[in-house]
C-alpha positions in Angstrom: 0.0 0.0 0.0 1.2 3.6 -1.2 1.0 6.5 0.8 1.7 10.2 -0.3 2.6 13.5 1.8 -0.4 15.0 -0.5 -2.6 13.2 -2.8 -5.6 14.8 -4.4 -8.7 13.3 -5.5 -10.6 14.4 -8.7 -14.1 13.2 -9.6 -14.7 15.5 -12.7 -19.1 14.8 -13.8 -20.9 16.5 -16.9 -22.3 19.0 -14.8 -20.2 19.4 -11.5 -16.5 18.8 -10.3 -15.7 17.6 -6.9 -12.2 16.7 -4.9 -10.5 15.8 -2.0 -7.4 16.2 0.1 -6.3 15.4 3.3 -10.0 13.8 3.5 -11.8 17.4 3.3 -13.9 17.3 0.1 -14.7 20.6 -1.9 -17.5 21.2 -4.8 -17.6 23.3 -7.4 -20.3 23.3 -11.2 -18.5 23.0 -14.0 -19.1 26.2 -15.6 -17.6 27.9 -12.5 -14.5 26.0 -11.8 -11.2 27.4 -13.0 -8.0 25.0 -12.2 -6.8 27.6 -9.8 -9.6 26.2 -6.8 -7.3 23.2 -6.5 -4.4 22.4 -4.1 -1.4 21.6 -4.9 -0.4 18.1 -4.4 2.3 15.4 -5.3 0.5 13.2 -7.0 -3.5 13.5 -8.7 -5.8 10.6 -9.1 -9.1 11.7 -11.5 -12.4 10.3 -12.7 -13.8 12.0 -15.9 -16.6 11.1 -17.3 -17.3 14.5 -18.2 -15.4 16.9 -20.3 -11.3 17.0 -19.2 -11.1 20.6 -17.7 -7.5 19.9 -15.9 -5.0 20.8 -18.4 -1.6 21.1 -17.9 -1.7 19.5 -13.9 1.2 17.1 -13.7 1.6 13.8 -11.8 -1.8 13.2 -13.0 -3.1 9.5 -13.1 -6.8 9.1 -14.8 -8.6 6.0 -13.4 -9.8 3.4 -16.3 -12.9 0.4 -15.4 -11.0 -2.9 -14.7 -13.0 -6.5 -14.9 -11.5 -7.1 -11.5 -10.7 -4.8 -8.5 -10.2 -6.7 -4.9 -13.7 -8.4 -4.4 -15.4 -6.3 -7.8 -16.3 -8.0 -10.8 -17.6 -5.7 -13.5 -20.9 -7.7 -15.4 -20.0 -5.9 -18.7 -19.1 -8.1 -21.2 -16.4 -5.1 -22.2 -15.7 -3.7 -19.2 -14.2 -0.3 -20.4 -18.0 0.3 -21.3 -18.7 0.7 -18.2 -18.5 4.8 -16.7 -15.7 5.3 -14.4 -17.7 6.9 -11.7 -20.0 3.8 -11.6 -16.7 1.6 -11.6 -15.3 3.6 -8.1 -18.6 4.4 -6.6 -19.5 0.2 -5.9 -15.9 -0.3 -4.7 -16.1 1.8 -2.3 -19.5 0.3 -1.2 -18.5 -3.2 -1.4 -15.4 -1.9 0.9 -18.2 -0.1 3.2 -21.3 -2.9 3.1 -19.1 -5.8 2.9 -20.9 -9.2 2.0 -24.6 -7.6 1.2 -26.5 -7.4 -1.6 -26.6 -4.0 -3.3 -28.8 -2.1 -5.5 -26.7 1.2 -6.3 -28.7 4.4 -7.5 -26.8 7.2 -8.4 -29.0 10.4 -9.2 -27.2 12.7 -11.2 -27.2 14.2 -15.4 -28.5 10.4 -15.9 -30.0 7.6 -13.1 -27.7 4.4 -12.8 -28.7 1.1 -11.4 -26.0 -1.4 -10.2 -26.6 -4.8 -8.8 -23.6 -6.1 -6.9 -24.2 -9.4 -5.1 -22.4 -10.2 -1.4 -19.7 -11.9 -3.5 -18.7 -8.6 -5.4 -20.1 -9.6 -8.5 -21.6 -6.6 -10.7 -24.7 -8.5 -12.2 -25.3 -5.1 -14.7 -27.2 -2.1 -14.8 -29.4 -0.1 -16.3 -29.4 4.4 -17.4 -32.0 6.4 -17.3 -32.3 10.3 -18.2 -32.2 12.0 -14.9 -34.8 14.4 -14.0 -33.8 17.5 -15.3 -33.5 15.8 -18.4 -36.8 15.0 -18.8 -38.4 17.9 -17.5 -36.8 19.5 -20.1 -37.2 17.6 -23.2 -40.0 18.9 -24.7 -39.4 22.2 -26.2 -43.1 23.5 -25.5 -42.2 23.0 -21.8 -38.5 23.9 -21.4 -39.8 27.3 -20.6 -40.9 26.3 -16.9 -38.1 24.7 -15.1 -34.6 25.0 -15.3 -33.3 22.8 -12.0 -35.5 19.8 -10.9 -38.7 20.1 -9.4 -39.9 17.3 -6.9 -44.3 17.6 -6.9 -44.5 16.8 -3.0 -47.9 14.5 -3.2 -49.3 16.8 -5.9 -51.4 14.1 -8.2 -53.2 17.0 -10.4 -52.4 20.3 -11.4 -54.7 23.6 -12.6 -52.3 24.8 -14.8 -50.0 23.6 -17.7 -46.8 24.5 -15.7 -48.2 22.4 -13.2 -49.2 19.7 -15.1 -46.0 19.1 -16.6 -43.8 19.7 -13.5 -46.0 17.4 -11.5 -46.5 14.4 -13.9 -43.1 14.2 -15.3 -41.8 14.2 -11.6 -44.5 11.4 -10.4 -43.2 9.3 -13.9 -39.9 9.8 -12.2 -39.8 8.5 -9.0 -42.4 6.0 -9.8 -39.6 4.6 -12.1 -37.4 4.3 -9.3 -39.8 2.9 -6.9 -40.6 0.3 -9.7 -37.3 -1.2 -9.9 -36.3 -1.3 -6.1 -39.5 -3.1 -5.9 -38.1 -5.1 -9.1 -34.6 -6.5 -7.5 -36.4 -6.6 -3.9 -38.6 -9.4 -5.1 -35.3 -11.0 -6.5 -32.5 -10.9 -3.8 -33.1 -11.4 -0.5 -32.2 -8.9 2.0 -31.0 -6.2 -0.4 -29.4 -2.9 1.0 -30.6 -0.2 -1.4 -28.1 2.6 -1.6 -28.8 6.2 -3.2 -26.0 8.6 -4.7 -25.2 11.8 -6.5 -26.8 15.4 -5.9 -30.1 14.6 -5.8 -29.7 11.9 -3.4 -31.1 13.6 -0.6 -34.2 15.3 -2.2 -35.4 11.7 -3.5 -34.9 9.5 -0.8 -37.8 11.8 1.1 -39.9 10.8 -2.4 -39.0 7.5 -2.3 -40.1 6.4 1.5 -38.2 3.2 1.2 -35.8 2.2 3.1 -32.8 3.4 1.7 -29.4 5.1 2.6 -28.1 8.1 1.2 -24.1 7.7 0.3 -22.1 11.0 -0.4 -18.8 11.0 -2.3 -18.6 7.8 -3.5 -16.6 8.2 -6.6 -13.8 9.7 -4.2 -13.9 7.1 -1.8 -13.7 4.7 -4.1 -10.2 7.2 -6.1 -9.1 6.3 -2.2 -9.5 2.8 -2.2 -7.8 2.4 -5.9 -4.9 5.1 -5.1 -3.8 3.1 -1.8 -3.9 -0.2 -4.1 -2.1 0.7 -6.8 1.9 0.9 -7.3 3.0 4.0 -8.8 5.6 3.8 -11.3 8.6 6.4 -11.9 6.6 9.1 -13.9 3.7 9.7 -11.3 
């Protein structure tokens, strides 16, 4: 195991940027971040799955999807499909739920579901447009919302802003609920873990039992830095 006097984490998404040093972990959007927020450090692990906004850092080292990673087994049949983030985000909660079954929901841009059985093996997933997306699909209806809008109960609306807000956002959890409910009947005892910035805010929709994970993707940049022998040029 590898240890460095300063080692920064990078998680770079389509729409925000997060890091980590010295286990503190900082946030910034995309469109606001200028290279300059970051710390120095001696050596730079990084997700992207977004655009690459880090030119020019040195001692950089961008994490690829393995097949294999400790107890992980990706279910892709080509693993380097598979995003990044969702490749660090369910090593670091096989390394935290150890020997469960999992149903990973990350809630970002897009909604990923991962299965991961108490073995480590990823059994798959499954994207779906997150809900910004779909609120804003429709030109006729772009006009009303420009960050996600949860309906709170509402079931009908009086107006067309309404209407659309609250049926595209009951469509939208509903899908959610359907597929917990979906693996539930499946696997026994399975832990159901939510991620990503709308985490919070759906979980209260939801009214499942479920846990709300922050900071996966850097956990898991943890787990793979302290794993992984450096050579010379890092």
């Amino acid at each position: 195991m590898y240890q460095y006097s300063k080692k920064l984490l990078i998680d770079i998404g389509n729409s925000a940027i997060k890091w980590s040093i010295n286990d503190k972990f900082y946030f910034a959007l995309v469109k606001d971040f200028n290279i300059g927020l970051l710390p120095k450090a001696d050596v730079i692990f990084i997700s992207c799955v977004g655009k690459n906004i880090l030119d020019n850092l040195k001692n950089t080292y961008f994490v690829k999807t393995k097949d294999k990673f400790g107890l992980f087994k990706c279910g892709y049949k080509n693993p380097e499909e598979l995003g990044v983030d969702r490749y660090l985000s369910m090593i670091a909660v096989i390394d935290k739920c150890p020997n469960q079954n999992i149903l990973l929901i990350d809630l970002g841009t897009a909604v990923t579901f991962d299965l991961i059985l108490q073995n480590g093996e990823h059994q798959g997933g499954l994207i779906m447009p997150g809900l910004f997306a779909i609120q804003n699909s429709l030109d006729k209806f772009k006009k009303y919302q420009s960050k996600p809008y949860f309906c709170n109960d509402k079931l009908l609306a009086n107006d067309t802003k309404n209407a659309w807000l609250i049926g595209v956002s009951n469509m939208f959890i509903n899908s959610i609920k359907e597929q917990i409910n979906n693996y539930q009947k499946q696997y026994s005892k399975l832990k159901i873990i939510l991620s990503g910035g709308d985490a919070n805010k759906i979980k209260l929709e939801l009214r499942q039992k479920v846990e709300v994970y922050n900071n996966l993707v850097l956990n898991g940049l943890d787990i793979y830095s302290k794993s992984l022998k450096m050579n010379n040029g890092i």
